[in-house]
C-alpha positions in Angstrom: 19.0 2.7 -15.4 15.3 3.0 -14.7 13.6 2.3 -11.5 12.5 -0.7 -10.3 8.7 -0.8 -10.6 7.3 -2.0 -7.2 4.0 -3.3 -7.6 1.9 -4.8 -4.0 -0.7 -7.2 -3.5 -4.0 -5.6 -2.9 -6.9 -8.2 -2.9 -7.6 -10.8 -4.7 -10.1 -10.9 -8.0 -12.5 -12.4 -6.9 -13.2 -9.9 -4.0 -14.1 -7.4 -6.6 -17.3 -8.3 -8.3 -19.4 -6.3 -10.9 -21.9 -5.7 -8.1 -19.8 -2.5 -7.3 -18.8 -3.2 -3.8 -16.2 -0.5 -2.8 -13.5 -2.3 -0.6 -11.2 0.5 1.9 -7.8 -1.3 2.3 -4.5 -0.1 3.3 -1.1 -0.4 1.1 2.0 0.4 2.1 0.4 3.0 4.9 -1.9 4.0 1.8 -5.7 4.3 2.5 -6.8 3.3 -0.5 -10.7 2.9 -2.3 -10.7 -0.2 -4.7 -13.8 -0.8 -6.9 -14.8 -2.4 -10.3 -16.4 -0.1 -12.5 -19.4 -1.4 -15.0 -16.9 -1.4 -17.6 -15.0 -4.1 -15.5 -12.1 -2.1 -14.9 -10.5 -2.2 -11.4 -9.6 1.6 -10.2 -7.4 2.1 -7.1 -8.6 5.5 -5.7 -7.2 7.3 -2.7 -9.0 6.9 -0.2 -10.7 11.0 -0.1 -13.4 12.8 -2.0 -11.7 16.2 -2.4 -15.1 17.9 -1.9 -15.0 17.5 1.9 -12.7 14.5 2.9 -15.2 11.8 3.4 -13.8 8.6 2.5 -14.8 7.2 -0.8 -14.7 3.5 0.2 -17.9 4.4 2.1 -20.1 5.8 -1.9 -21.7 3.0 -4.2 -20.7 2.5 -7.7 -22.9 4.0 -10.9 -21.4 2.3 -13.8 -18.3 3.9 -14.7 -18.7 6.7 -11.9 -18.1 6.5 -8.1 -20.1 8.7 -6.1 -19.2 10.1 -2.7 -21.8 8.9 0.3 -22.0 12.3 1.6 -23.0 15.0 -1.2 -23.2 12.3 -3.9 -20.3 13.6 -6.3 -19.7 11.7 -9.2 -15.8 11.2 -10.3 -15.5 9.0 -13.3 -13.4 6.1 -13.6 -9.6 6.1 -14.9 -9.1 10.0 -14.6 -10.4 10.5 -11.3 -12.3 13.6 -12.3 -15.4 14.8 -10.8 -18.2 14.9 -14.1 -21.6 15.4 -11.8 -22.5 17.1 -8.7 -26.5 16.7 -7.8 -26.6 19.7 -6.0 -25.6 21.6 -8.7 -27.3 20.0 -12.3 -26.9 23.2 -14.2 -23.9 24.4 -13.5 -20.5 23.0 -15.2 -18.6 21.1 -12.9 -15.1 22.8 -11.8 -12.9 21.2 -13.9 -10.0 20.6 -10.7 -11.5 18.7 -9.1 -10.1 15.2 -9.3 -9.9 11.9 -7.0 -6.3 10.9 -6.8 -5.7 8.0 -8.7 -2.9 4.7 -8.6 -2.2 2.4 -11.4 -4.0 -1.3 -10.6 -4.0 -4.6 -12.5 -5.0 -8.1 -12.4 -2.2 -10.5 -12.9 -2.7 -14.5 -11.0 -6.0 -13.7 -9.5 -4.9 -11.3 -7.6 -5.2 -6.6 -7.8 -2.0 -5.4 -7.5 -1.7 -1.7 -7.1 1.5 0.6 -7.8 1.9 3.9 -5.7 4.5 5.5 -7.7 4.1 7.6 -10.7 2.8 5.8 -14.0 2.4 2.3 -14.5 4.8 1.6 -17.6 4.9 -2.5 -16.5 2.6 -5.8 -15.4 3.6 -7.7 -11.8 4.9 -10.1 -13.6 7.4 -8.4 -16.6 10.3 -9.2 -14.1 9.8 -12.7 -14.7 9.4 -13.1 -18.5 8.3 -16.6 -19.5 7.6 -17.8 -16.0 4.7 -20.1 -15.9 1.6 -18.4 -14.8 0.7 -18.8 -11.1 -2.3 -20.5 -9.1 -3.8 -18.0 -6.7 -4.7 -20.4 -4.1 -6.4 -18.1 -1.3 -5.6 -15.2 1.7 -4.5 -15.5 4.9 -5.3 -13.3 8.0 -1.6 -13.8 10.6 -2.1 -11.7 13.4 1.4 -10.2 13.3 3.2 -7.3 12.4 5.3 -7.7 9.1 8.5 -7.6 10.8 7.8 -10.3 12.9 6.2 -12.5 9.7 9.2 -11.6 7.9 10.9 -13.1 10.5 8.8 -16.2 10.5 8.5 -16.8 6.7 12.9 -17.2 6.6 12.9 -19.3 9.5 10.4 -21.4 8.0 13.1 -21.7 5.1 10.9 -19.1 2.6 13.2 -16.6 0.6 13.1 -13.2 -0.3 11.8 -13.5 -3.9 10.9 -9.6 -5.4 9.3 -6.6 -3.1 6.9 -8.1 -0.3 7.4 -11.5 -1.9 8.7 -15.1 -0.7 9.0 -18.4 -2.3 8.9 -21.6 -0.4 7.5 -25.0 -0.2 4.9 -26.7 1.8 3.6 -30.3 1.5 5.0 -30.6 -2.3 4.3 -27.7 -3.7 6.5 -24.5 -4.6 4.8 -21.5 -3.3 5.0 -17.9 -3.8 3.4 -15.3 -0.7 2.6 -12.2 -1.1 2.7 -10.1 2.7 0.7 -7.2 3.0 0.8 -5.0 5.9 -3.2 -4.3 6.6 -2.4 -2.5 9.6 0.3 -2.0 12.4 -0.4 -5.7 14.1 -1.8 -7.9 11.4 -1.3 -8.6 7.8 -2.7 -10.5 4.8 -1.0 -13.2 3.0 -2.1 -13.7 -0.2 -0.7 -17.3 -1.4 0.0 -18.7 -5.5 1.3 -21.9 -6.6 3.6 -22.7 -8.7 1.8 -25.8 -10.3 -2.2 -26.1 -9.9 -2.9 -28.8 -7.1 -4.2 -31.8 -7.4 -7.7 -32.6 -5.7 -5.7 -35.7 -3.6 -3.5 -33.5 -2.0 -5.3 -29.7 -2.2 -6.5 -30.4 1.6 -3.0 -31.4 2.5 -1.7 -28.0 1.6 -4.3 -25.7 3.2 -3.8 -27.6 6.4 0.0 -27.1 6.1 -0.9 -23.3 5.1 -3.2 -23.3 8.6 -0.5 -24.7 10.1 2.3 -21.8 8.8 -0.3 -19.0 10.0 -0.3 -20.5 13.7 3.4 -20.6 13.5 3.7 -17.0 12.1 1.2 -15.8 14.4 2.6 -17.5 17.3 6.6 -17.9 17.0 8.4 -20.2 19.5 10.4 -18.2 21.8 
């Protein structure tokens, strides 16, 4: 029987333009680089150049290449390897040295990264047929994810796949997405079911303001 393939929400699309920011997030306890490359692929790097251990979120995108902030190696997108050091223009690059790489995709406006092995399936190939979603936006909760666990099921949200809950609020049918930023705060990145209709779309972010307070902030 083969594995269940856990993919996790990362950021949404929209947060990775072709401009080449280079975002540093955290993914299951994962320090992670994620950055568009000119081909408009979106590469999920760990989080290292294996030169000297800077962090990669903190080098500038050339094209297909990312290159480290602090001796300016290249490592090209996909593979990971290292294909230009400036310091060293005649010399052949040793062919080891590679960034460590994770499979991403963009499935419902949104990057989702896997952290195991090879990625032999989409978000969404548990589900075959489902109606696409309607990314709708990210919320910051200042909690940790046990406590918004907590909140989401006594807010009458259920479990629906790895770090994922289905609901409703003000009409609509809902799927979140938690993501554990950091040890006291997550993001939750919200889809609907059904796109929502410009007389009610302010009704629904105000119930969705209203769910972060409550998640944030749980009766005792």
């Amino acid at each position: 029987m083969r594995a269940s393939v856990i993919w996790h929400p990362a950021l949404p699309s929209p947060a990775l333009p072709s401009a080449g920011t280079v975002h540093a997030i955290r993914v299951a306890g994962q320090a992670l680089a994620l950055w568009r490359s000119a081909t408009g692929q979106v590469q999920a790097w760990e989080d290292r150049c294996p030169h000297r251990g800077v962090a990669l979120s903190l080098g500038r995108v050339l094209g297909d290449r990312l290159a480290c902030a602090y001796h300016g190696w290249e490592y090209a997108e996909g593979s990971g390897r290292c294909v230009a050091i400036p310091a060293m223009p005649h010399q052949p690059v040793p062919g080891k040295v590679c960034v460590k790489t994770y499979a991403a995709v963009e499935r419902q406006g949104m990057v989702w990264v896997r952290l195991d092995g090879e990625a032999t399936a989409s978000p969404a190939d548990d589900s075959p047929g489902e109606a696409p979603l309607r990314f709708l936006r990210s919320i910051a909760v200042a909690a940790p994810r046990s406590t918004i666990d907590t909140g989401l099921a006594a807010q009458g949200f259920s479990p629906a796949g790895p770090c994922q809950w289905r609901g409703q609020k003000a009409g609509h049918v809902l799927r979140l997405w938690v993501l554990d930023a950091a040890t006291d705060w997550c993001l939750l990145h919200v889809a609907s079911e059904a796109t929502p209709s410009d007389a009610n779309t302010g009704e629904l972010f105000n119930a969705l303001r209203i769910l972060r307070d409550r998640l944030a902030h749980p009766r005792s």
